[in-house]
N, C-alpha and C positions, 0 to 999 in steps of 0.2 A: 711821654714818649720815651722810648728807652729808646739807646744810641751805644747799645752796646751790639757788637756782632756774635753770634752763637761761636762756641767755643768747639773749633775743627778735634774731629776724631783721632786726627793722624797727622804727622807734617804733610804729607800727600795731598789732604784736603784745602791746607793754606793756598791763597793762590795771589799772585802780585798785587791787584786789585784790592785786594781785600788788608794786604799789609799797607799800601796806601792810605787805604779810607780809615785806618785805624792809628796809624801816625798821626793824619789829620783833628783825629778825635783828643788825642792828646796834647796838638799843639807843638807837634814834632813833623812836620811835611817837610822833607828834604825837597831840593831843585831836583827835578827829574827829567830826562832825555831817551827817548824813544829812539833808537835806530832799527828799522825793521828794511828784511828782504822778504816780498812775497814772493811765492815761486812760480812760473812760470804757469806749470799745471801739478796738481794735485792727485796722488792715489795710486802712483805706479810705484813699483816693488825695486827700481833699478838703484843699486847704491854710491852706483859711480855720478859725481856731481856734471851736469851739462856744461858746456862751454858758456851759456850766457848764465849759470848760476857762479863758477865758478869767476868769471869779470866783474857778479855783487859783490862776491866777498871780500876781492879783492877793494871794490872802491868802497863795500861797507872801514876793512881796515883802515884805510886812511881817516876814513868819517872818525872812526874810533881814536885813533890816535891825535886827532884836531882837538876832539871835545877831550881828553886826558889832558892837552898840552894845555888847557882852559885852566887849569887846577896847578899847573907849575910841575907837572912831572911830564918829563920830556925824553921823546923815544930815545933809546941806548944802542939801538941797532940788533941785530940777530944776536944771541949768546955764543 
């Protein structure tokens, strides 16, 4: 069985998944943590972010700043 992954055309073709499964392969799997927002609905052209997308990001931020404070780097506040 080979366990190797075909070699991407373009960095365009790498995709997370696949940088994953290939770290694995060598024995190099870092701890990984998913924060995702799904959206609301999908497929509309409008660029302005809605009010309840806009309340994700914000509690996504914090999410983000908890799991960095995990690692000993600790927020500095706005620049």
């Amino acid at each position: 069985m080979d366990l190797r992954m075909p070699e991407p055309t373009t960095a365009h073709e790498v995709e997370f998944p696949d940088v994953l499964f290939m770290a694995e392969l060598i024995g190099e799997f870092p701890e990984v943590t998913f924060l995702c927002i799904v959206p609301q609905c999908y497929g509309t052209m409008d660029l302005e972010m809605s009010p309840v997308m806009n309340n994700a990001f914000l509690k996504m931020e914090r999410l983000l700043l908890d799991e960095i404070e995990r690692f000993g780097i600790h927020d500095q506040g706005a620049c």
